[in-house]
C-alpha positions, -999 to +999 in steps of 0.1 A: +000+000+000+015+036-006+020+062+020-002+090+011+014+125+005+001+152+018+020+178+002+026+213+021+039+226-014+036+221-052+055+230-081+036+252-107+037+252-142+062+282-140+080+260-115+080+284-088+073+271-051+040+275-039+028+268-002-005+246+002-026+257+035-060+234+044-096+249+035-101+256+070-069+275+073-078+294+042-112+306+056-104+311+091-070+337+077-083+348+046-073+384+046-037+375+055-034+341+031-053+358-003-022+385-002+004+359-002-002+340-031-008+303-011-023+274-027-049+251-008-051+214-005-086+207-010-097+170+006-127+149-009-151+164+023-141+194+021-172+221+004-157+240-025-184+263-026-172+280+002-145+292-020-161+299-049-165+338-045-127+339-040-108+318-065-090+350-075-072+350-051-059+314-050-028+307-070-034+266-072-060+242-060-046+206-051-073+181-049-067+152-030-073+118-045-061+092-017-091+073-018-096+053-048-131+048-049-137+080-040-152+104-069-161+134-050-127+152-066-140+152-099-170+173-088-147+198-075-127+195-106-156+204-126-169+229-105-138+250-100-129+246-136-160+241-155-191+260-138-167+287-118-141+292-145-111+292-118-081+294-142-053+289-119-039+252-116-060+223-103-034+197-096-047+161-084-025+148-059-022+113-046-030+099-081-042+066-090-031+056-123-061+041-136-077+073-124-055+099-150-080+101-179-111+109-162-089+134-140-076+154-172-112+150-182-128+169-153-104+195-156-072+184-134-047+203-155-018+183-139-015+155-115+013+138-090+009+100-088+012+080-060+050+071-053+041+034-066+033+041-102+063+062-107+078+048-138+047+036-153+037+047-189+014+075-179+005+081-215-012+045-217-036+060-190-042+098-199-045+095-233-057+058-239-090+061-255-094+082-284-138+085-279-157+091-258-199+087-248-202+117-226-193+151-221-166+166-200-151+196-186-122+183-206-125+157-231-084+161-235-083+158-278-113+129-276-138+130-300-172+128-289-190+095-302-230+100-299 
């Protein structure tokens, strides 16, 4: 079984350093945290609603996706990216490799797998299927198939 991370910083796409802080810690010190340009770790319980009038302010989103069978982070995917139009980062962390495609599809832009599929051909899993039967936030270069 793999540890889960629970990271206290990611990498963004411009590779600079950015500090994580809990949803909790982000609404209980929001006037401090939305001037330093902090990131939050969402987890699958957590309500991303309560954030949705202040995704300007949040350089990333992490979602956490340490339980498997677990499917509530793809809601959040979509909402933030989707329905809210967040266009910061939403990085899926803990990744299950089976899981990658219908991540990208929900509108993860980037994910960090589990220590115990590094090494695996990610490519098999993100971009193995070239349809698709349903919509999605991101259908990731699939054409739709009706």
């Amino acid at each position: 079984m793999d540890e889960i991370q629970n990271p206290t910083s990611l990498i963004n796409k411009d590779y600079e350093e950015i500090e994580l802080v809990t949803l909790d810690d982000w609404l209980d010190n929001f006037d401090e945290l939305s001037k330093k340009g902090v990131g939050l770790i969402i987890e699958p319980s957590d309500d991303v609603y309560l954030i949705r009038d202040q995704l300007e302010f949040i350089e990333l989103i992490a979602l956490d996706f340490k339980n498997f069978d677990d499917g509530r982070g793809y809601t959040q995917a979509y909402l933030l990216s989707k329905r809210w139009n967040y266009i910061g980062e939403i990085i899926g962390v803990n990744a299950h490799l089976d899981q990658l495609q219908f991540m990208l599809r929900s509108g993860i832009t980037t994910y960090q797998l589990l220590e115990s599929y590094k090494g695996s051909n990610e490519e098999d899993y993100s971009n193995g299927f070239s349809l698709c039967y349903q919509a999605a936030a991101n259908n990731n270069g699939l054409n739709l198939q009706y």
